[in-house]
C-alpha positions as CSV (number, residue, x, y, z in Angstrom):
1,X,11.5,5.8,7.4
2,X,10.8,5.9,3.7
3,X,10.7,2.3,2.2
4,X,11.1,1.2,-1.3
5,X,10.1,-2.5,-1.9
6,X,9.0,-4.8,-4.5
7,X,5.9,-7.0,-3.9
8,X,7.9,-9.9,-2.9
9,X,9.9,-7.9,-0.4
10,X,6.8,-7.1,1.4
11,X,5.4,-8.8,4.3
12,X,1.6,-9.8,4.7
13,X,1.0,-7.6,7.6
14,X,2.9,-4.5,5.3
15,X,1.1,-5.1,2.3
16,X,-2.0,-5.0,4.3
17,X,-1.0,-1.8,5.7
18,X,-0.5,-0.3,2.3
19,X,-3.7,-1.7,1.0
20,X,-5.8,-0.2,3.8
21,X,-4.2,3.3,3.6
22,X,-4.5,3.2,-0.1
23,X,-8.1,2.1,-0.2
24,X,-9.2,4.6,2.5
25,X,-7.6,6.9,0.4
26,X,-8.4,6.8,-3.2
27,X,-11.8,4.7,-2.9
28,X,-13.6,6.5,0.3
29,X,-11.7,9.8,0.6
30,X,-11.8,10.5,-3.4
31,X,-14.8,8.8,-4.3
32,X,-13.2,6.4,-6.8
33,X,-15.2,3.2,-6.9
34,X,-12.9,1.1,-8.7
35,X,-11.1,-2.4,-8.0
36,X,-8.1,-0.2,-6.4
37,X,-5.9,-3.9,-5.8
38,X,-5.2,-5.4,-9.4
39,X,-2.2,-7.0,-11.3
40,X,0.1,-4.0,-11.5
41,X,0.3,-4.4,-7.5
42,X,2.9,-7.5,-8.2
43,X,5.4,-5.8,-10.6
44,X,5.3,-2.1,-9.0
45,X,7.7,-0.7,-6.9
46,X,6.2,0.5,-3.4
47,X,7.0,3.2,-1.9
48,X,6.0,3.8,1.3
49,X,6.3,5.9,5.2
50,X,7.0,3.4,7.6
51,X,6.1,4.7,11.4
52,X,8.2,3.4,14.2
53,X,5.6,1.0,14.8
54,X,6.0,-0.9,11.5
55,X,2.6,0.7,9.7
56,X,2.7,2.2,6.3
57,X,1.4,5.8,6.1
């Protein structure tokens, strides 16, 4: 189910879900060597795919 949630709506274990996924993506798929996790991370909205299982994809 698609999820829309501020940073202080998110559990550790999502956040670390999203993190992964988004790291794996943009830093080792795209090549973008870059601090991906920064500042904007607390005041953006996420939006995310959560699998029956509770991880973000």
């Amino acid at each position: 189910m698609w999820q829309v949630k501020s940073f202080q709506e998110l559990d550790a274990a999502t956040l670390f879900e999203i993190y992964k996924l988004r790291t794996r993506v943009f830093v080792v798929a795209q090549h973008r060597v870059y601090q991906e996790v920064d500042d904007v991370d607390r005041h953006a909205r996420h939006v995310f795919l959560q699998d029956s299982q509770g991880g973000a994809s």
